[in-house]
KEKE-3310 file (N, C-alpha, C; in steps of 0.2 Angstrom, whole numbers, plus 5000, padded with zeros to 4 digits):
npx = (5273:5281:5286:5284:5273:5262:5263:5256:5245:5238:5237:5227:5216:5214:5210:5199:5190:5189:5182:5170:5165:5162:5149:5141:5136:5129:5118:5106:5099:5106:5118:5135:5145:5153:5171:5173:5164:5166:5180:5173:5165:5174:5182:5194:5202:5209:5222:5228:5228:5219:5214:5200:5193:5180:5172:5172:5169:5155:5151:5150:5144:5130:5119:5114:5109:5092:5082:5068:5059:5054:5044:5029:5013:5012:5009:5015:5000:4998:4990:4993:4994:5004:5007:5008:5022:5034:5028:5026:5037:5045:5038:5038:5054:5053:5047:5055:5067:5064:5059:5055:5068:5073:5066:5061:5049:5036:5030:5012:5007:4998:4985:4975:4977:4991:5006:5022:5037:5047:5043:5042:5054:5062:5054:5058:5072:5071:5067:5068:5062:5052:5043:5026:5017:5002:4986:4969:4954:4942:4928:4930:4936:4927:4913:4897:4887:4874:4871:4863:4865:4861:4858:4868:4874:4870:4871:4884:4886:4878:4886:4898:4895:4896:4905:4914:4926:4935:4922:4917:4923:4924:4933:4937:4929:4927:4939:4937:4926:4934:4944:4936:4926:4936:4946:4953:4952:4960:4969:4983:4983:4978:4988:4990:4989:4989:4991:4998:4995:4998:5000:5004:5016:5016:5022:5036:5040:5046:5058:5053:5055:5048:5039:5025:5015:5017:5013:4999:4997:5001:4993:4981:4976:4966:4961:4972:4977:4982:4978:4963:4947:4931:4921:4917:4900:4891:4896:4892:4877:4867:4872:4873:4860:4859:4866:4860:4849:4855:4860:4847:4843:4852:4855:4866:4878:4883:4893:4894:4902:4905:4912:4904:4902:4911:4908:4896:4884:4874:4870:4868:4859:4860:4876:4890:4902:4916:4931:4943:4958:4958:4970:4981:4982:4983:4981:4971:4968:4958:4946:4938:4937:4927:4914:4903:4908:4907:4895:4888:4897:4891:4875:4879:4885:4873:4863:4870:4876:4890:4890:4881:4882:4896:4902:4914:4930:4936:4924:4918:4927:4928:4915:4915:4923:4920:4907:4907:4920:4927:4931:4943:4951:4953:4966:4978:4991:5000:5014:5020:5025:5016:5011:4998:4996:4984:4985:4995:5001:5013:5023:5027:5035:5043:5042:5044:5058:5063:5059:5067:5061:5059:5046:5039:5034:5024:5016:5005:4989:4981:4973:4966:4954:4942:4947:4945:4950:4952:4939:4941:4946:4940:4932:4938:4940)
npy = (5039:5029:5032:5023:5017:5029:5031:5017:5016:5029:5027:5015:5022:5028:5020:5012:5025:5027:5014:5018:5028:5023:5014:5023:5031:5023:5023:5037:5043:5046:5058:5061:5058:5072:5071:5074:5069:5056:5053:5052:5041:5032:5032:5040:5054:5069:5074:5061:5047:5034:5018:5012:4995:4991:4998:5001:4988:4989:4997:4993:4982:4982:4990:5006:5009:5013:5026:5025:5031:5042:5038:5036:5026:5013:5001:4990:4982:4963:4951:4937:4921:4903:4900:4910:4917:4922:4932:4939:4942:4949:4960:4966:4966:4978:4987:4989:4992:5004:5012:5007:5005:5013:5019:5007:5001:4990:4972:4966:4952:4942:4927:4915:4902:4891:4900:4895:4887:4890:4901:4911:4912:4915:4928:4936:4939:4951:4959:4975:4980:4971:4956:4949:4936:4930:4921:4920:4922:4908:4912:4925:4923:4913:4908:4914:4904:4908:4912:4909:4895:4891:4902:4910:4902:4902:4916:4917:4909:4916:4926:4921:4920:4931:4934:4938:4943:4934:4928:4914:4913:4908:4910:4922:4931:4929:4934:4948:4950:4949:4959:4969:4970:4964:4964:4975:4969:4961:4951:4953:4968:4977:4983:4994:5010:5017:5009:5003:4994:4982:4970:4954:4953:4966:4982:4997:5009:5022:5031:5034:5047:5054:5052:5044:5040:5047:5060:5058:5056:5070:5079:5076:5066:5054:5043:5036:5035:5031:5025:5029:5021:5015:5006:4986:4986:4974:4968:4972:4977:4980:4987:5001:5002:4998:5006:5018:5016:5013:5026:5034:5028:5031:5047:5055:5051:5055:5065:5081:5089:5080:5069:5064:5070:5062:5052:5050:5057:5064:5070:5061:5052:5040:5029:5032:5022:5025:5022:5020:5010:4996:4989:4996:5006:5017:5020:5027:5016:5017:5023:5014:5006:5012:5018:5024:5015:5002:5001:5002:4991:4979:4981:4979:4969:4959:4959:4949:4953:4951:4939:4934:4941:4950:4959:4971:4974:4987:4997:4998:5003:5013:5019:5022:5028:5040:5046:5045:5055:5070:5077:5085:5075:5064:5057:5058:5050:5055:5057:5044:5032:5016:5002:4988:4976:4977:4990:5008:5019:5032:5045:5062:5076:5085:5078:5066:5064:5066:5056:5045:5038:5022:5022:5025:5042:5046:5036:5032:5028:5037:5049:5043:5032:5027:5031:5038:5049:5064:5066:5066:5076:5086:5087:5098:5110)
npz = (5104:5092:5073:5065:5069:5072:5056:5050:5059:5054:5040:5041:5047:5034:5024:5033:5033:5020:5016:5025:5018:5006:5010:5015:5006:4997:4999:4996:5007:5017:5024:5021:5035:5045:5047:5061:5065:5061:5067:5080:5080:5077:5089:5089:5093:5092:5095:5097:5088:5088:5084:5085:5086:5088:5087:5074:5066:5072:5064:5049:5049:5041:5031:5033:5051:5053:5059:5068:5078:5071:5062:5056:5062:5057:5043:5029:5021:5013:5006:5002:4993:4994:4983:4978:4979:4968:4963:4976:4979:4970:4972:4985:4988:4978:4982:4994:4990:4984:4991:5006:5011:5018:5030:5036:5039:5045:5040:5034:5031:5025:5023:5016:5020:5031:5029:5021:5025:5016:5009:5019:5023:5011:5010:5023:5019:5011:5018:5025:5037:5052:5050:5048:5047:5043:5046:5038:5047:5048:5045:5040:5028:5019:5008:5016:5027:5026:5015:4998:4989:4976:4971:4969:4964:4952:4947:4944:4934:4925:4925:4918:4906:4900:4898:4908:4918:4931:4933:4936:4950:4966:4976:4972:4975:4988:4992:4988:4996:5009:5011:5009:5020:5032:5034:5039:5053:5058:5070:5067:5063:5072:5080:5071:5063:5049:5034:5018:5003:4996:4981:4974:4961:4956:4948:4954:4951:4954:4964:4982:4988:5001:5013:5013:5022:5037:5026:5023:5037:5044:5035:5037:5029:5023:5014:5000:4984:4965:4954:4945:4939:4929:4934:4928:4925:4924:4933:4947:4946:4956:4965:4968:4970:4981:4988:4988:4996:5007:5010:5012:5021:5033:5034:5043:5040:5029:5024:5022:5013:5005:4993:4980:4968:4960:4961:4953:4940:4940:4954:4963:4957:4947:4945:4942:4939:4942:4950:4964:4961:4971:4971:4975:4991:5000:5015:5032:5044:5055:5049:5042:5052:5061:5064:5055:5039:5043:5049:5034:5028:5034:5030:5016:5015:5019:5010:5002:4989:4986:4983:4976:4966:4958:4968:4970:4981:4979:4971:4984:4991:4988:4986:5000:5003:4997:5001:5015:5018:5019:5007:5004:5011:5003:4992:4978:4973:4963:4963:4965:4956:4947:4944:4939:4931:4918:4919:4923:4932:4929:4934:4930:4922:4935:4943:4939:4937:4948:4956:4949:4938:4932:4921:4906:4905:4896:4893:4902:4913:4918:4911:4899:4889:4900:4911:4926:4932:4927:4934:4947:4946:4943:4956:4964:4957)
capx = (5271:5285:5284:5282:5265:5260:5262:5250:5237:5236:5235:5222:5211:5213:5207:5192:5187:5186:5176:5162:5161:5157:5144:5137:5136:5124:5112:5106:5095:5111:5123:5140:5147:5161:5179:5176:5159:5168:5182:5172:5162:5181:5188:5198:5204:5214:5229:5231:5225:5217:5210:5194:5192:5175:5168:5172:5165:5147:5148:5151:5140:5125:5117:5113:5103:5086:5079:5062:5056:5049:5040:5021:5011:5010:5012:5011:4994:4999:4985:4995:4995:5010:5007:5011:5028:5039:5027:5028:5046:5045:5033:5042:5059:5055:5044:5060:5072:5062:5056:5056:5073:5077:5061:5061:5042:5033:5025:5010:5006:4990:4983:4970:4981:4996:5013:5026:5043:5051:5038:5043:5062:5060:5052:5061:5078:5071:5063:5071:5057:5050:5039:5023:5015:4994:4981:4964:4949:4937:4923:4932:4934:4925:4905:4896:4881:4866:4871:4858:4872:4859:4857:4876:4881:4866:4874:4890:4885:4876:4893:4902:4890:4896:4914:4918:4934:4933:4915:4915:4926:4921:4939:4941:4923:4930:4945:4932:4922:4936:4945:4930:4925:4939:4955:4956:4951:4963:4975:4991:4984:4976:4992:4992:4982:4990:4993:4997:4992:5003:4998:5010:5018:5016:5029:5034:5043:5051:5060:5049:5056:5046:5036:5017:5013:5019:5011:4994:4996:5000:4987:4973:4972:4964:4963:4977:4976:4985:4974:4956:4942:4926:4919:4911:4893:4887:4896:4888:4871:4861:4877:4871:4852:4858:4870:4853:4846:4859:4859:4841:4842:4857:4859:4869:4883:4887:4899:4891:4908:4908:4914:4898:4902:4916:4903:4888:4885:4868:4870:4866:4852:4865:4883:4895:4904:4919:4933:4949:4958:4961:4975:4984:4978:4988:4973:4969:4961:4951:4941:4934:4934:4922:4903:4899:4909:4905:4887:4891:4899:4885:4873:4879:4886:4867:4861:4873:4879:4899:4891:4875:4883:4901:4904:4922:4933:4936:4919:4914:4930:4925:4911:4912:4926:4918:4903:4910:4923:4926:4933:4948:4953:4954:4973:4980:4998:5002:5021:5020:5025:5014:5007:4997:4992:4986:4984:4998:5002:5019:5023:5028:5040:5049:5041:5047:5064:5066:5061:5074:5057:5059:5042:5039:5028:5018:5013:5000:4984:4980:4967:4963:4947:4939:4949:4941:4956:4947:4931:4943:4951:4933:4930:4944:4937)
capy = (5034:5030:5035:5019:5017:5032:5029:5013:5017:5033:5021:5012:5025:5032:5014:5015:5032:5026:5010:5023:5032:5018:5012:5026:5034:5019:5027:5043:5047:5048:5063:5056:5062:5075:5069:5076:5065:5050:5051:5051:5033:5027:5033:5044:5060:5076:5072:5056:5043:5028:5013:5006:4992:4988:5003:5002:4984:4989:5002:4989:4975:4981:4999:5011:5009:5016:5030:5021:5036:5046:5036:5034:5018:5012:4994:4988:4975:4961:4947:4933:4912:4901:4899:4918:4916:4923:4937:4944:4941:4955:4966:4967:4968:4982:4993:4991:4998:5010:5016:5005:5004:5020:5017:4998:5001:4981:4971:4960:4945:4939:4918:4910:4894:4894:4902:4889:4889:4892:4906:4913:4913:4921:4935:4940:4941:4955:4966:4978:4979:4964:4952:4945:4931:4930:4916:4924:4916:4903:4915:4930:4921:4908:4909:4912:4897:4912:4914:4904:4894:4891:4908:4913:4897:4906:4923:4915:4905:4922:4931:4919:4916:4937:4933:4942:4941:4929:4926:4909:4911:4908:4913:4927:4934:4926:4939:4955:4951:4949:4967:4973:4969:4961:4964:4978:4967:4956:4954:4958:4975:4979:4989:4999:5017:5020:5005:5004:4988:4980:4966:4951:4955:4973:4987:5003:5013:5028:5031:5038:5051:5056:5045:5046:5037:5055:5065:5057:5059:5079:5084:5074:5061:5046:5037:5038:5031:5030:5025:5029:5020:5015:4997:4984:4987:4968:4965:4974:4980:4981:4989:5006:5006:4996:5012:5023:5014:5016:5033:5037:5026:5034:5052:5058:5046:5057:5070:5089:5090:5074:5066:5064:5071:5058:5044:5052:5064:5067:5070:5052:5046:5034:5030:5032:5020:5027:5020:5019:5005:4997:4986:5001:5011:5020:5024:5026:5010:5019:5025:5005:5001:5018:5018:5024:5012:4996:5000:5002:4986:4976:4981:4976:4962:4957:4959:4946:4954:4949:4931:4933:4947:4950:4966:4972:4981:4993:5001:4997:5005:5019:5023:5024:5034:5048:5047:5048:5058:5075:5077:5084:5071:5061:5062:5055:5051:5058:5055:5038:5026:5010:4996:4982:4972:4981:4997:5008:5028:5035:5054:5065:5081:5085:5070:5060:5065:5066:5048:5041:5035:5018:5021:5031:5047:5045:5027:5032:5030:5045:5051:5037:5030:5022:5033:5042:5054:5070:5065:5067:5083:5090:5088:5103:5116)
capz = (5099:5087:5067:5062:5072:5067:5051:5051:5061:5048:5035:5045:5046:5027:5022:5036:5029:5012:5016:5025:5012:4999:5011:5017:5000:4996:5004:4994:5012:5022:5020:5024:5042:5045:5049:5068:5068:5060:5073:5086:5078:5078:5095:5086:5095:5086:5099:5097:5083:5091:5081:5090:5080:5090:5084:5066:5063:5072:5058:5045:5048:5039:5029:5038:5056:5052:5066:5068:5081:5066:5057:5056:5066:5049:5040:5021:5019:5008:5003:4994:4993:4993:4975:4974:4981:4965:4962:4979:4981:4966:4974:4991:4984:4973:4987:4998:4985:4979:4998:5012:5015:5022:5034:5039:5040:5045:5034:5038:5026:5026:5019:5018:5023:5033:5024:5021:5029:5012:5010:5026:5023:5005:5012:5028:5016:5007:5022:5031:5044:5054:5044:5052:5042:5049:5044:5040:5052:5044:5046:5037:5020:5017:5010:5024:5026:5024:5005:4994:4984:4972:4967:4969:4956:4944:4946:4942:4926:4919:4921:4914:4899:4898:4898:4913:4921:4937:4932:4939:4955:4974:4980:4971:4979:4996:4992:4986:5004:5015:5009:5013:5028:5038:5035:5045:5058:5058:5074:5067:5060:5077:5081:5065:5061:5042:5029:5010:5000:4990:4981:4970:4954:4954:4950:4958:4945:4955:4971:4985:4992:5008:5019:5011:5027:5037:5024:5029:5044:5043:5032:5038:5022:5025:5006:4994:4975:4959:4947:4946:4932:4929:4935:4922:4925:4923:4940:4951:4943:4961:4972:4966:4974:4991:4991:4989:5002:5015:5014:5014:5029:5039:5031:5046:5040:5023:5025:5018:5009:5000:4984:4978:4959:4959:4960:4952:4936:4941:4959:4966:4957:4947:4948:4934:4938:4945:4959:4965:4960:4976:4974:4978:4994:5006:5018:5039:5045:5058:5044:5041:5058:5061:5065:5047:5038:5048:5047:5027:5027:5035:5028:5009:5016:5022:5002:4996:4981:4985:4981:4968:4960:4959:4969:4973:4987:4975:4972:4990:4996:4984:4986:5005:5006:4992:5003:5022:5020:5017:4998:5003:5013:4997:4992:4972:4973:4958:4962:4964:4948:4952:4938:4941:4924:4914:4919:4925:4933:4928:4935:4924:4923:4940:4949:4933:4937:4955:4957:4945:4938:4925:4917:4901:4905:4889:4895:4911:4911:4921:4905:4895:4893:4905:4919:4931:4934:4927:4938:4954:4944:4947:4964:4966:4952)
cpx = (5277:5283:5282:5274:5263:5258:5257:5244:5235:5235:5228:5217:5211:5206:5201:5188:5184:5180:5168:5161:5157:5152:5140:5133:5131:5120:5109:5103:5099:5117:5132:5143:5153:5166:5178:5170:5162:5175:5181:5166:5167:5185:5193:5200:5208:5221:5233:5225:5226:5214:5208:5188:5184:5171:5167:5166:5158:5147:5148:5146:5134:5125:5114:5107:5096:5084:5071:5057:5052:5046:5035:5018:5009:5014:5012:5007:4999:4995:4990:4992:5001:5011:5010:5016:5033:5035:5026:5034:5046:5044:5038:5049:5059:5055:5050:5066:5070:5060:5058:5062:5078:5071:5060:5052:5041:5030:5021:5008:5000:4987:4978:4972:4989:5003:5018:5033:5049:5049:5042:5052:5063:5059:5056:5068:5077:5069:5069:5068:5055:5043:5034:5017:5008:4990:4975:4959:4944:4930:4923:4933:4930:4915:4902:4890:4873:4866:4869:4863:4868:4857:4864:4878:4875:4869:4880:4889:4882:4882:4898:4901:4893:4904:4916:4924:4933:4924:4913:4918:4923:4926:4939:4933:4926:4933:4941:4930:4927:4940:4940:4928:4929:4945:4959:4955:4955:4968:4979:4990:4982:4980:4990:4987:4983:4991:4995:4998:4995:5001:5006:5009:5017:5021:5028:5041:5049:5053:5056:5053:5055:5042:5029:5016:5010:5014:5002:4993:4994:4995:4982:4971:4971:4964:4966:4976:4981:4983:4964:4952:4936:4926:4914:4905:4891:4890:4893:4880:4867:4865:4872:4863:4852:4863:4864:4851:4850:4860:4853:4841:4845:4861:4865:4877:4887:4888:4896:4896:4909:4911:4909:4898:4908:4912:4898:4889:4878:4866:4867:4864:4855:4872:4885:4899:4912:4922:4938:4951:4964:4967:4981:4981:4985:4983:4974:4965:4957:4947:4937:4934:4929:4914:4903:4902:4907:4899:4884:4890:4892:4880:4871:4879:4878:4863:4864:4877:4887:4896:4884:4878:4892:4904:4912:4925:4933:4932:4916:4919:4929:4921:4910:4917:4924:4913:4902:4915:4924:4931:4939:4953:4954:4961:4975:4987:5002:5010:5026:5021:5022:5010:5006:4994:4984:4988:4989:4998:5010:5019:5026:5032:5044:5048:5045:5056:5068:5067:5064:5068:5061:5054:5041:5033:5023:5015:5009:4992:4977:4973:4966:4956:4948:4944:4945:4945:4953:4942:4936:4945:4944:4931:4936:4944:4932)
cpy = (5035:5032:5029:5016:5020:5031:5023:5014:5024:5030:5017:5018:5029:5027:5011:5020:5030:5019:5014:5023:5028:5016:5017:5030:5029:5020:5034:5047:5050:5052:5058:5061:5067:5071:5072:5072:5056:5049:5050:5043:5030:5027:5036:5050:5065:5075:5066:5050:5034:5022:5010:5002:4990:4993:5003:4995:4984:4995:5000:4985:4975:4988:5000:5009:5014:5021:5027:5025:5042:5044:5036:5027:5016:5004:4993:4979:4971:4951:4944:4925:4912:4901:4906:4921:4923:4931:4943:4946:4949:4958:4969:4968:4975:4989:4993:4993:5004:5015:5013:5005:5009:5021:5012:4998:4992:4979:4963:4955:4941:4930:4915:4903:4898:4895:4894:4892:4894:4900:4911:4916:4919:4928:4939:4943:4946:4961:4970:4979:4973:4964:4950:4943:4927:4925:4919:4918:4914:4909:4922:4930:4917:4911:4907:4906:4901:4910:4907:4902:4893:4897:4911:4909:4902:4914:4920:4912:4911:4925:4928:4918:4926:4938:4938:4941:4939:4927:4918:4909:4913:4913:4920:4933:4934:4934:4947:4958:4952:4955:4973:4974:4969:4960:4969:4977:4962:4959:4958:4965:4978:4987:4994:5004:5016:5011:5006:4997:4989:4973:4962:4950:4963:4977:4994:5004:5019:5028:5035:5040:5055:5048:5048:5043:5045:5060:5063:5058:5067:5082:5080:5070:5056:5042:5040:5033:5033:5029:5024:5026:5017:5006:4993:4982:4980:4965:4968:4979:4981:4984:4997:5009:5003:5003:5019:5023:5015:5023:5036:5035:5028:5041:5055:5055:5051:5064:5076:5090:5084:5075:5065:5062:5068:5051:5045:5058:5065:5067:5064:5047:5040:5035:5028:5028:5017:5024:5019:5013:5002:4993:4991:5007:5011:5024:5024:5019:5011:5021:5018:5004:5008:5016:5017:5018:5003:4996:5000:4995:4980:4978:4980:4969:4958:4956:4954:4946:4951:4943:4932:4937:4945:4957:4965:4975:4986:4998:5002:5001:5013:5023:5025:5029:5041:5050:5051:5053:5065:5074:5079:5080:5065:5062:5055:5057:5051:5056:5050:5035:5020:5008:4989:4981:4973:4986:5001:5016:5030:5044:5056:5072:5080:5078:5065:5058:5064:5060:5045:5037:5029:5016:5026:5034:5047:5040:5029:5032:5035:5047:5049:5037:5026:5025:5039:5050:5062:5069:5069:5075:5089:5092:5096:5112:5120)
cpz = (5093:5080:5064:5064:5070:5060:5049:5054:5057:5043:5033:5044:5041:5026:5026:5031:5023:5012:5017:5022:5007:5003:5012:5013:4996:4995:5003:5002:5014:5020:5025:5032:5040:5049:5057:5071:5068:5066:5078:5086:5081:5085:5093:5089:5089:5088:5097:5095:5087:5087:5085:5085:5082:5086:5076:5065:5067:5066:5052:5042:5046:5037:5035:5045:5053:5058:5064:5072:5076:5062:5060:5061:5059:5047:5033:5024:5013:5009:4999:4999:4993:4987:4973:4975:4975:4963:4970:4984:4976:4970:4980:4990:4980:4978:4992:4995:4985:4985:5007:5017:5019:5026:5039:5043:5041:5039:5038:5031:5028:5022:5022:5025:5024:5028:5023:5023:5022:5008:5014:5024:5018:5004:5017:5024:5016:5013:5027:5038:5045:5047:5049:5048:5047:5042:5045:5043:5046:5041:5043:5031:5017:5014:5014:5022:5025:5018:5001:4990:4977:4965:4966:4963:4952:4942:4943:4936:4922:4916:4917:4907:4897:4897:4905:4917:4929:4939:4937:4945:4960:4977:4977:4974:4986:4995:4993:4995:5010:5016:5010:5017:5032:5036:5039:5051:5062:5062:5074:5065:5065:5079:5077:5065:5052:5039:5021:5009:4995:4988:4977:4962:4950:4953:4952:4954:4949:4963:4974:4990:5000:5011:5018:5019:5034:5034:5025:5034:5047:5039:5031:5033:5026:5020:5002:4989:4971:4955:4948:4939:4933:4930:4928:4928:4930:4931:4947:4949:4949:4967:4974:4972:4981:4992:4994:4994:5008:5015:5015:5023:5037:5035:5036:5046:5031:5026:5020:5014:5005:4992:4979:4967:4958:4955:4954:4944:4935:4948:4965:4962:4952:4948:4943:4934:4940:4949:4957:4965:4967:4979:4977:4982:5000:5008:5026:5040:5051:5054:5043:5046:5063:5059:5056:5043:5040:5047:5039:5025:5029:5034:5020:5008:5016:5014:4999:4992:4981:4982:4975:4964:4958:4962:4973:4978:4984:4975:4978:4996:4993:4984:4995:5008:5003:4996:5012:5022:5019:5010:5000:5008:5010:4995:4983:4971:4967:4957:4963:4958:4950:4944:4941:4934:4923:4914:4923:4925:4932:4928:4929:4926:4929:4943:4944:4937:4941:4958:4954:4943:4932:4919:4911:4902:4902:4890:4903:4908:4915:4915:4902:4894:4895:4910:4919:4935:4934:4930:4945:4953:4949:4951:4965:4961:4956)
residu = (UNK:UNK:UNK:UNK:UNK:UNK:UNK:UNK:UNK:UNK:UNK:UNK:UNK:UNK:UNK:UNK:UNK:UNK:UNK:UNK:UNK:UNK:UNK:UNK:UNK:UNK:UNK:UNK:UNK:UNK:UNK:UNK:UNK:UNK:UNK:UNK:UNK:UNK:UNK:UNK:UNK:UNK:UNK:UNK:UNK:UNK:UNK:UNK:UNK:UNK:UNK:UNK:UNK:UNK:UNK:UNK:UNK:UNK:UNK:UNK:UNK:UNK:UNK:UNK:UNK:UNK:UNK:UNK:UNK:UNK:UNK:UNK:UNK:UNK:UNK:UNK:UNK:UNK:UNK:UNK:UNK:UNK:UNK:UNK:UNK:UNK:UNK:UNK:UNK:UNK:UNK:UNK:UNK:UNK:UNK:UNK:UNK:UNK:UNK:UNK:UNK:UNK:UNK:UNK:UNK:UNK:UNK:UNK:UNK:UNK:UNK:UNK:UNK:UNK:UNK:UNK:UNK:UNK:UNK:UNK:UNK:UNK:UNK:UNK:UNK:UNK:UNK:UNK:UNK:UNK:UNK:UNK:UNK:UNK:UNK:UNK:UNK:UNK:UNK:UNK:UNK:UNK:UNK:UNK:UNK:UNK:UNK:UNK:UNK:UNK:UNK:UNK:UNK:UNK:UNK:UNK:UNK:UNK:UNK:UNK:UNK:UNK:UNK:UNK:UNK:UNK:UNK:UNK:UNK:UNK:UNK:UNK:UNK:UNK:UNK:UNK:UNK:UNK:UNK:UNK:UNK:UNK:UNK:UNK:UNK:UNK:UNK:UNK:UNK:UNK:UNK:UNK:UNK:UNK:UNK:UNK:UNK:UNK:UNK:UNK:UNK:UNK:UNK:UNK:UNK:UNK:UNK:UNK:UNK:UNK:UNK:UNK:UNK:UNK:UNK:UNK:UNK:UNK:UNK:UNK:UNK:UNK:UNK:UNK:UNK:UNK:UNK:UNK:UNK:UNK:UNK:UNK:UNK:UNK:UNK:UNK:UNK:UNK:UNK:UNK:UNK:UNK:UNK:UNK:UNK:UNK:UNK:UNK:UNK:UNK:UNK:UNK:UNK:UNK:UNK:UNK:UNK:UNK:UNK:UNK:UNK:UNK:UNK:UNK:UNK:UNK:UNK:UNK:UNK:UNK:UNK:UNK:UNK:UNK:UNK:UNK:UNK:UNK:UNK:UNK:UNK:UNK:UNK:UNK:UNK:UNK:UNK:UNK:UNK:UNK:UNK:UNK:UNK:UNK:UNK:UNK:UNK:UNK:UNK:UNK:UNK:UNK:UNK:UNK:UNK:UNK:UNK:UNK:UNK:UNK:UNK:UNK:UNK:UNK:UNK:UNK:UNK:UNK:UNK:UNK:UNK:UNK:UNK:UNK:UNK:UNK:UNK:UNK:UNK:UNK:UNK:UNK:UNK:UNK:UNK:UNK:UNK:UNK:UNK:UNK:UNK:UNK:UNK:UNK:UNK:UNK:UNK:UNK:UNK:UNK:UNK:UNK:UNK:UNK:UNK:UNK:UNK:UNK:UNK:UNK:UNK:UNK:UNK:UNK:UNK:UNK:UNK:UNK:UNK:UNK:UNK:UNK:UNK:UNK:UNK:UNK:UNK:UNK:UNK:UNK:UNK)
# end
């Protein structure tokens, strides 16, 4: 090889080397390779300095390949409209900074009505994992044809006469009913075992470090949360005694280790109140598609209350996970930063730090009133 060869393709591979680095280095996950790793990407030998140009631009053409072999069977839920385009271009956007993108976990997208192409487009940009955009069945949202409408519009006009917040809405019951019941029924989740529910216009405040999905997995959690508080009353005033009744009826369905004094501060006989707020769950969906749950479900559903009252997923996902499961298989992801208007969790000390969080520590409502965070502290005393 002449000197003047040499000297170029040395050149050549300085000016490689240093692009890696800038991209690789992108990538806090990915440590950068050694010089006898990266020679061997480029066709490079110790003896004799080869430029394989094919090899460099498959290394180029995008961050880093993902190993997709250790992950979880795990997808993010995400419940929007078209209408709510701009807010879950946020949301998805941020959860792929701030995690996804060193994972490429799926995402499934859920609608009453079908997506629209510009929809469709807007979202795939952002995903590092496939995108799969599902229509929920007529019979999954809609109120069914049992539900007296005359007694559901009077329940609706009481709450509204109390100022309550979606006091007047069908849809937004539709919505409470179909998170309750059916949405871990739907096709596209069939594959899945683990989920986290992400909704539009949320923020996620810190880089997540591990794979919660993973940490579910190894230690047996089945429901994860972030903010825990108290329900207003006037929407569910009759959830409480069909809860009574379901378990007199089928005691063999509550767990000897439950949550119990989560829900309750006189051991059943009422209900303080108390639940995970469910726009944020990182849960098993064999747990909802399980005997107890399922027999749970239809049986509340058969009272109504989504449509005369206003009961919600939340306390419905609440109280059936304090009830069925064993309390420590309750999990509060304390090292997540997550807010959804108004109320927001921001870690604190090391977790502060580690996630590169952007939320102020002093601003959570971890102890507030109206959280339930020391109710859960309890269970563990």
């Amino acid at each position: 090889m002449s000197a003047r060869r040499f000297i170029l393709l040395f050149f050549a591979f300085v000016i490689s080397l240093h692009y890696l680095s800038t991209v690789l280095l992108r990538n806090r996950a990915y440590s950068l390779p050694s010089l006898s790793q990266l020679r061997g990407h480029l066709g490079l030998s110790n003896s004799n300095v080869v430029h394989n140009t094919t090899a460099v631009a498959a290394l180029y053409t995008h961050d880093l390949v993902v190993d997709t072999s250790i992950r979880a069977n795990a997808t993010f839920v995400f419940l929007c409209r078209n209408t709510d385009l701009e807010g879950a271009v946020r949301s998805i956007q941020q959860m792929e900074d701030r995690f996804n993108r060193h994972h490429g976990y799926p995402w499934v997208l859920l609608n009453e009505e079908p997506f629209t192409p510009e929809f469709k487009e807007r979202i795939k940009v952002l995903t590092s994992g496939p995108v799969h955009f599902g229509q929920i069945p007529h019979e999954h949202w809609f109120q069914p044809d049992w539900i007296d409408e005359g007694q559901a519009k009077a329940g609706r006009l009481r709450m509204m006469g109390l100022g309550i917040i979606y006091a007047g809405s069908v849809p937004y019951r539709n919505m409470c009913r179909f998170n309750s019941g059916f949405f871990f029924q739907h096709e596209l989740l069939k594959p899945y075992r683990y989920y986290w529910r992400v909704e539009p216009g949320v923020k996620f405040f810190c880089d997540v470090t591990y794979d919660p999905f993973k940490f579910m997995e190894t230690n047996n959690k089945t429901y994860g949360f972030t903010i825990s508080l108290v329900e207003w009353e006037p929407t569910i005033p009759t959830l409480w005694s069909a809860v009574k009744e379901f378990m007199a009826n089928n005691p063999e369905y509550v767990n000897p280790d439950n949550a119990m004094k989560f829900l309750s501060d006189d051991n059943g006989n009422s209900y303080n109140l108390c639940h995970f707020w469910s726009n944020f769950e990182i849960a098993d969906l064999d747990f909802w598609r399980g005997e107890a749950y399922q027999k749970f479900f239809e049986f509340l559903d058969s009272k109504g209350g989504f449509y005369y009252e206003r009961w919600g997923d939340a306390p419905v996902h609440s109280i059936a996970a304090s009830l069925f499961l064993r309390k420590d298989q309750l999990h509060f992801f304390r090292d997540i930063g997550y807010r959804h208007d108004p109320f927001q969790h921001c870690p604190s000390g090391n977790e502060w730090y580690k996630g590169r969080c952007a939320c102020d520590p002093n601003d959570s409502f971890d102890y507030a009133p109206n959280s339930c965070l020391s109710k859960y502290d309890e269970l563990y005393r």
